[in-house]
C-alpha positions in Angstrom: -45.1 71.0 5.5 -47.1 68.8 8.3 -44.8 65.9 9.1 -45.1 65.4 12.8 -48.0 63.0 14.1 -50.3 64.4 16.5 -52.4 63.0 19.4 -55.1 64.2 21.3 -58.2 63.0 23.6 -61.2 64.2 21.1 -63.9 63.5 23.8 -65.0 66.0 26.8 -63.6 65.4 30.0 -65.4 63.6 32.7 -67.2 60.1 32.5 -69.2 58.8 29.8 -69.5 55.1 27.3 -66.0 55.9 25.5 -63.4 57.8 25.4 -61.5 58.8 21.8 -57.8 59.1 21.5 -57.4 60.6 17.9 -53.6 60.5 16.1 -53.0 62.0 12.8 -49.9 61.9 10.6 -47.5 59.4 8.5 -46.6 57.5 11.5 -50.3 56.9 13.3 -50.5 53.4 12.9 -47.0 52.7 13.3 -47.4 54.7 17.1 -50.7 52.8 17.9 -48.9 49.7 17.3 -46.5 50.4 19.9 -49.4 51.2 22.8 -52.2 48.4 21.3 -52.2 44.9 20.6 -54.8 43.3 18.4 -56.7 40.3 19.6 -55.5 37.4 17.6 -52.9 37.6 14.7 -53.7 40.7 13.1 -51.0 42.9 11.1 -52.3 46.1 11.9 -49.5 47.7 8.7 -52.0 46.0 6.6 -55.4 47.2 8.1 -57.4 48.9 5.8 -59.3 52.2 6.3 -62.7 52.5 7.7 -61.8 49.0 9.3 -61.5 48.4 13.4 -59.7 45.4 15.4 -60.3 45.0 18.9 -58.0 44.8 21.5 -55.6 46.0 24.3 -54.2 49.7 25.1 -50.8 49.0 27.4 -48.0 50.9 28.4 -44.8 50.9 26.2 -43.5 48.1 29.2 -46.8 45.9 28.5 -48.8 46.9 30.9 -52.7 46.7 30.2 -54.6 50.0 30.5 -57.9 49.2 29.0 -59.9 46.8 26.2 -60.0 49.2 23.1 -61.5 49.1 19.7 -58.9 50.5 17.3 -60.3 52.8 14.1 -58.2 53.2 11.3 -58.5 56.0 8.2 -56.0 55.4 5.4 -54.6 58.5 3.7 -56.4 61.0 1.6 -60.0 59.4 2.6 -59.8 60.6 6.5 -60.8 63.4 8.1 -57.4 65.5 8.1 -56.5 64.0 4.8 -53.5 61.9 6.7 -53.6 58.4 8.3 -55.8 58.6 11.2 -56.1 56.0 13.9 -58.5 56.2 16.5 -58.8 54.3 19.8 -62.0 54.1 21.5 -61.5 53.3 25.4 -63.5 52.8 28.2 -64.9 57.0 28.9 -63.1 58.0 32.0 -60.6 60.4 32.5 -58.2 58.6 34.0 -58.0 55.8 31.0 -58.2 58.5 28.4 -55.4 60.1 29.7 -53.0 57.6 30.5 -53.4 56.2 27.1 -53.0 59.3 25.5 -49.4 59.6 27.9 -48.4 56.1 26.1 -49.3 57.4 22.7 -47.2 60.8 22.9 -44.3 58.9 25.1 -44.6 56.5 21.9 -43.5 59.5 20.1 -46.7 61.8 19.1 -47.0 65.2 19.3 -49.8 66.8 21.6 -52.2 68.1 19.0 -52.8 72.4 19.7 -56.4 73.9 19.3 -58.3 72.5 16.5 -55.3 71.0 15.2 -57.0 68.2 13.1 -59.4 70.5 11.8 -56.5 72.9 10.3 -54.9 69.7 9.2 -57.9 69.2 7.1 -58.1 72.6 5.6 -54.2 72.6 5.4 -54.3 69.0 2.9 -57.2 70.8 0.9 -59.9 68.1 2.5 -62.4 71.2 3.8 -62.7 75.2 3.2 -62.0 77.5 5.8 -65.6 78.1 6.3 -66.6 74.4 6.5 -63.9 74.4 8.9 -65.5 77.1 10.8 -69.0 75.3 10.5 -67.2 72.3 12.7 -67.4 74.5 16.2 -71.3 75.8 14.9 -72.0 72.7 14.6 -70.6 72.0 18.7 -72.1 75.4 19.7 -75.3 75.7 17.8 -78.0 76.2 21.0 -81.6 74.8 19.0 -82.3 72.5 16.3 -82.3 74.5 13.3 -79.2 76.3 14.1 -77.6 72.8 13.9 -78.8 71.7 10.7 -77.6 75.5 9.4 -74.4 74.6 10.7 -74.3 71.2 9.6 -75.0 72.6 6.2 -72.0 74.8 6.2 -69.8 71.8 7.1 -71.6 70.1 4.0 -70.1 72.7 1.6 -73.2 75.5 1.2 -71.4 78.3 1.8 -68.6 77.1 0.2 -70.4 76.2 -3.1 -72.2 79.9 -3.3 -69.0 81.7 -2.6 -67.8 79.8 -5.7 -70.7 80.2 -7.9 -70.2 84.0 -7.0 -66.7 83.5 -7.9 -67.3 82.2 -11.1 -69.8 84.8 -11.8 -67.3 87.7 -11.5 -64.7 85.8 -13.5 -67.1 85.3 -16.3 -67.7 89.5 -16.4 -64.2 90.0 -16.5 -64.1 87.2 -19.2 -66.9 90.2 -20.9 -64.4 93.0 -20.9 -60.8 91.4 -21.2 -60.4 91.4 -24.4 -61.3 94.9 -25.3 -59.2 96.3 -22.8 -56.4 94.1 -23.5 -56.6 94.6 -27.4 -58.2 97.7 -27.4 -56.8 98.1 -31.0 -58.2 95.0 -32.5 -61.6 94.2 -33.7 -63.1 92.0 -30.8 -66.3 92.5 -30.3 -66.8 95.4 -27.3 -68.5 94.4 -24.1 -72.0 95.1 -24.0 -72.8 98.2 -20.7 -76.5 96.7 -20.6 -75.4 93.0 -20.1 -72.5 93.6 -18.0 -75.1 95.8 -15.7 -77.3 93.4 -15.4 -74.8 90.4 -14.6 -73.1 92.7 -11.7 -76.8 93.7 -10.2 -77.4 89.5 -10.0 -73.8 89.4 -8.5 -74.9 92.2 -6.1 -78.7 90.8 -5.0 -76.9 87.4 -4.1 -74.6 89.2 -2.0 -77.3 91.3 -0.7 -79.1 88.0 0.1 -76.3 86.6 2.4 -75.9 89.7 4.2 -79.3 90.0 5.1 -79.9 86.5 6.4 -76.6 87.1 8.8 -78.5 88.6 11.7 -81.1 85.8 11.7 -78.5 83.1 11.1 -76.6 84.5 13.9 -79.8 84.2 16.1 -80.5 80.5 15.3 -76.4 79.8 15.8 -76.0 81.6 18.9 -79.3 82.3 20.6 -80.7 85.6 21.8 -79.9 86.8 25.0 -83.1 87.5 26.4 -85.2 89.4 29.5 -88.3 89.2 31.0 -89.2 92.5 32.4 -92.3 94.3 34.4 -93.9 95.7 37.7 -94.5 93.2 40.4 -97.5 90.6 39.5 -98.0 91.0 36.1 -97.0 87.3 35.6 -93.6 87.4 34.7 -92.6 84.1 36.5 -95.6 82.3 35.0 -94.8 83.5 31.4 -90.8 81.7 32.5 -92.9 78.5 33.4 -95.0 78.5 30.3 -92.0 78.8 28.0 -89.3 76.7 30.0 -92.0 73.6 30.2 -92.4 72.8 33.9 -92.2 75.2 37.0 -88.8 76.8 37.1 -90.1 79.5 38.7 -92.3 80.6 42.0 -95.4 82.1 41.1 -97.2 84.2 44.4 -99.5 86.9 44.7 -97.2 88.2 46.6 -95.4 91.3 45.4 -91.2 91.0 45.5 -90.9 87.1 45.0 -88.8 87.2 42.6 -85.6 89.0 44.6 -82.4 87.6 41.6 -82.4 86.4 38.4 -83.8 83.0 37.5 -82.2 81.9 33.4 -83.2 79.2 31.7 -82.3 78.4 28.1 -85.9 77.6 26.1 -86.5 77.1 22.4 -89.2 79.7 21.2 -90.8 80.3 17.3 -87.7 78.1 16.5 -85.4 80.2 18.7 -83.4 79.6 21.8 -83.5 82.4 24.3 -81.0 82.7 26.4 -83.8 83.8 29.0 -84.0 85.7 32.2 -87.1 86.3 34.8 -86.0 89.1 36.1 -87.3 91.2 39.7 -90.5 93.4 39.9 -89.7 97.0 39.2 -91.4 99.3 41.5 -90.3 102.3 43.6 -91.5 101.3 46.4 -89.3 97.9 47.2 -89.3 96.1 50.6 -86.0 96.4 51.5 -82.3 96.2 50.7 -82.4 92.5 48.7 -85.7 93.7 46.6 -83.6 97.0 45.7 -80.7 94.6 44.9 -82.7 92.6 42.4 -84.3 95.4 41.0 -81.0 96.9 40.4 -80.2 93.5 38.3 -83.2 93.2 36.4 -82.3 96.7 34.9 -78.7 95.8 34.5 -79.9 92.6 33.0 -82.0 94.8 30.5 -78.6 96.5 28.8 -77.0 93.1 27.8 -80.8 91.8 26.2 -81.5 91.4 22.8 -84.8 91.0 22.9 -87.2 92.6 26.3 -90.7 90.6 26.9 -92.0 93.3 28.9 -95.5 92.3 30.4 -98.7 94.1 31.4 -101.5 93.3 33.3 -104.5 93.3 31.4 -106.5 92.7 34.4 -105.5 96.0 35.9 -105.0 99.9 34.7 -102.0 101.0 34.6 -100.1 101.5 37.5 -97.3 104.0 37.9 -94.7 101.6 37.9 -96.1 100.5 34.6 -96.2 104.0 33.4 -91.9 104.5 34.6 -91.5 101.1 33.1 -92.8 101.9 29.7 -90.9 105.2 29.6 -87.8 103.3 30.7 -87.9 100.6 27.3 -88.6 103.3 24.8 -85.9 102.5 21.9 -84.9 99.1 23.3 -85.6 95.5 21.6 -89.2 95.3 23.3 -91.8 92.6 22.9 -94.8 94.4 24.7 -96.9 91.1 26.3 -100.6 92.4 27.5 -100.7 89.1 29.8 -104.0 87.6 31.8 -106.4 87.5 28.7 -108.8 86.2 31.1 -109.5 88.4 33.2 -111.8 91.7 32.3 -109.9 94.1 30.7 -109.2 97.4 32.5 -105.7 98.1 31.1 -104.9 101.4 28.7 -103.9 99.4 25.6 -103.5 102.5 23.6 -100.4 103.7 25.6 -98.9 100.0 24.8 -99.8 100.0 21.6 -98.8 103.4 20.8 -95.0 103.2 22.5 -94.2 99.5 21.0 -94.0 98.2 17.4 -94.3 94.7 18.6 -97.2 93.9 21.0 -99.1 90.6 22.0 -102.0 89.5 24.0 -102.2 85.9 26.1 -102.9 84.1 29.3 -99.4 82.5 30.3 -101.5 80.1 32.4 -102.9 78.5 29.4 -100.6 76.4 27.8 -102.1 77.6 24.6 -100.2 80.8 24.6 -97.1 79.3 23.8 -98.3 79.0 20.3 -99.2 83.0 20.2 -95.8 83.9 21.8 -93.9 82.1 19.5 -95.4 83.1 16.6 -94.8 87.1 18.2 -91.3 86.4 19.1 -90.4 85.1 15.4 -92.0 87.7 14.3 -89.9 90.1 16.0 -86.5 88.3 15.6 -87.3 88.0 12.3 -86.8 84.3 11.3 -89.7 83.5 10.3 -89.3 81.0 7.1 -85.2 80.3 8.5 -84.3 78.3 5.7 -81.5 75.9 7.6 -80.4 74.7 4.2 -79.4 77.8 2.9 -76.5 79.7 2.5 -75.5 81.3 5.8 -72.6 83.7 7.0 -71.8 82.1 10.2 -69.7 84.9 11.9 -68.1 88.5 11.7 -65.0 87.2 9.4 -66.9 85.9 6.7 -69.4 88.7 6.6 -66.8 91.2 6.4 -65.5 89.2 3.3 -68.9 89.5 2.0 -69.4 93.1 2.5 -65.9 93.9 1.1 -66.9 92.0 -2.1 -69.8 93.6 -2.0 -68.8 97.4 -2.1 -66.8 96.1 -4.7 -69.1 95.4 -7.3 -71.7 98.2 -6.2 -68.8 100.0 -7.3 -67.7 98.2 -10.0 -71.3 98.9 -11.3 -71.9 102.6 -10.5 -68.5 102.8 -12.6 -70.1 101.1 -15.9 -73.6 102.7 -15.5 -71.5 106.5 -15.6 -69.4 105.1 -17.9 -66.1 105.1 -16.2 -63.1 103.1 -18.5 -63.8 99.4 -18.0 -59.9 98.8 -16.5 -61.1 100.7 -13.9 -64.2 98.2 -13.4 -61.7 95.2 -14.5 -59.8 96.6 -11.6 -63.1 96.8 -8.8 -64.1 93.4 -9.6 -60.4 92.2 -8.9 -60.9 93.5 -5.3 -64.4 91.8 -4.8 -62.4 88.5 -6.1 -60.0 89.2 -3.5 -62.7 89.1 -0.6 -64.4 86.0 -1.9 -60.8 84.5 -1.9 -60.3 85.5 1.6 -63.9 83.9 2.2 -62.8 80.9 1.1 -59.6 80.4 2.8 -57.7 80.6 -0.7 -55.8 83.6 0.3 -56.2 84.1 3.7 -53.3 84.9 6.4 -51.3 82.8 8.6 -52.9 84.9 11.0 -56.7 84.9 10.4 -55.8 80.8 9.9 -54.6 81.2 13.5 -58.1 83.1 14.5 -59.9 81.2 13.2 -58.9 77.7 14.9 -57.6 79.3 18.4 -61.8 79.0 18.4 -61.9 75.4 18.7 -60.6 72.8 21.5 -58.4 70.4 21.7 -58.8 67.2 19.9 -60.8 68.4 17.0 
């Protein structure tokens, strides 16, 4: 049972146009009212929700902190499903938080780690996974993995995972009654039906599985490299992408001695991106070596390696240890300098990497070619942000375990194994779709779940 009222700042720290003081529980308004008076007569016991009254924050002694605007959300229609008042001050830290002391010395509770969100899925306002779409939706890194978060928060996971719910109750519905009154004449379940309902059960399973990687792409970003033998245009491919010059480009072999990252949005994608040193043998000296040894390091922690050639050139032997060096890593081959007359060994490329392009970073045209390769080889090409998406290890685990479940629940009919036993399968995959849900999860995978999320929300 929630009965204390909680308070919180809900805003980041530093300076900005407001700052939010959020407080949730039975006795919100009647703690606001001892920390904020309204400007004229107004009886803030009466106020309505999604109403505001403007005013003064002060200290318990009278003393006037800031001019506020005073939010109120009445019980169930708020965002944790309890009275909710909000007070929007002036966005400094200072203000914030010594209206926020008032507040709690007014008897609040500090709020813990996404305690307003658990609130919410606690009072039945949100599902656990539309809770878990609140910090996607404050982490997603490019466009579309906001609007796949925001669709999570709007319910699409949560409405799937119930129509999938519903399905498996409807094929136990098939075989309850013969196995309960086996004795009776109720018409048996039908093997050829009940096969084909648990394969449609399966391919939607299948189907939010398979989008997880990509959806965990578009969520998180990719960790990314740039990688490749001094002058082949590695910083001018990091310009091209990040939009301006972020990075020095020189004829000059070993300019590049660390690592220069930039965060750019690519085929739809944001790469967590890296321009990394010139590997050669031969480096100038101990701070080349250094960076050298960091652009390999780098390689190791990168999901996806744009490793670029020289068109312009043949193959040098730094090329040739480079190419031997990516074999079986996450490698984008980029044949760079389009321009120039071709003297490069394309077969060797070709033949070591699955994924190869050709471009001119100095064009600005490129981008188009390099974004179209670098969906390609993420694979989220056609990233539907509206669909259904598995946002994180929890619920795809849920989704696997319910999945197993009926691929067993179906082997078991199609080789005719007693339907209890099958009854018994598609109790389990129940379970993990329950779990999915929230409906039976743990105290502790509760606690998991929102010791992800900050303070105030």
């Amino acid at each position: 049972m929630l009965t204390s009222t909680i308070a919180a700042i809900s805003t980041p720290a530093g300076k900005g146009g407001i700052g939010i003081i959020r407080i949730s529980g039975d006795e919100a308004m009647p703690i606001a009212s001892r920390v904020f008076t309204p400007r004229g007569k107004r009886d803030l016991s009466r106020m309505e929700g999604y109403t505001a009254c403007l005013g003064n924050a002060h200290t318990l002694d009278g003393e006037i902190l800031d001019q506020v605007i005073l939010l109120c959300f009445r019980a169930p229609k708020s965002y944790t499903g309890e009275d909710v008042v909000e007070l929007q001050c002036h966005g400094g830290e200072a203000v914030t938080e010594a209206v926020l002391r008032e507040v709690i010395d007014a008897g609040a509770e500090p709020a813990g780690k996404g305690e307003f969100t658990r609130r919410a899925f606690l009072n039945g306002r949100i599902s656990l996974t539309e809770a878990e779409a609140v910090m996607d939706i404050i982490n997603a890194v490019s466009v579309d993995g906001e609007r796949a978060a925001a669709s999570l928060a709007e319910g699409s996971l949560a409405r799937k995972t119930e129509e999938l719910k519903q399905d498996l109750l409807d094929i136990q519905t098939q075989i309850a009654a013969e196995i309960d009154f086996p004795e009776e004449d109720v018409e048996e379940a039908d093997p050829e039906q009940l096969i084909a309902d648990l394969k449609a059960v399966q391919r939607e399973l299948d189907s939010l599985l398979k989008g997880y990687d990509s959806g965990q792409k578009m969520l998180r970003g990719v960790p990314a490299a740039i990688i490749g033998s001094p002058n082949v245009g590695k910083s001018t491919l990091l310009n091209l992408v990040a939009g301006f010059d972020k990075a020095i480009v020189s004829s000059e072999a070993g300019t590049t001695r660390d690592i220069l990252e930039e965060r750019v949005t690519i085929g739809g994608v944001t790469l967590l991106l890296a321009d990394t040193a010139g590997i050669r043998e031969e480096a100038s000296g101990e701070i080349e070596q250094i960076g050298i040894s960091r652009a390999k390091k780098r390689l190791e922690n990168s999901n996806l390696i744009l490793a670029v050639f020289d068109q312009g050139r043949p193959l040098s032997d730094d090329d040739r240890a480079l190419i031997a060096d990516l074999k079986d890593k996450p490698v984008l081959a980029i044949l760079n300098k389009g321009d120039l007359e071709e003297k490069i060994e394309k077969d060797e490329i070709y033949k070591t990497f699955s994924h190869v392009t050709e471009l001119t970073a100095k064009d600005p045209e490129s981008l188009k070619t390099l974004s179209q390769a670098v969906s390609d080889f993420l694979g989220t090409s056609g990233f539907d942000a509206d669909a259904p998406l598995l946002a994180n290890e929890r619920q795809r685990g849920c989704a696997q375990r319910a999945r197993q479940a009926v691929k067993d629940a179906l082997e078991g009919v199609e080789i005719g194994l007693t339907l209890d036993v099958c009854y018994a399968l598609l109790d389990e995959a129940l379970a993990a779709l329950y779990d999915l849900s929230g409906e039976n999860a743990s105290e502790e995978v509760i606690n998991a779940v929102f010791d992800r999320f900050c303070v105030g929300k």
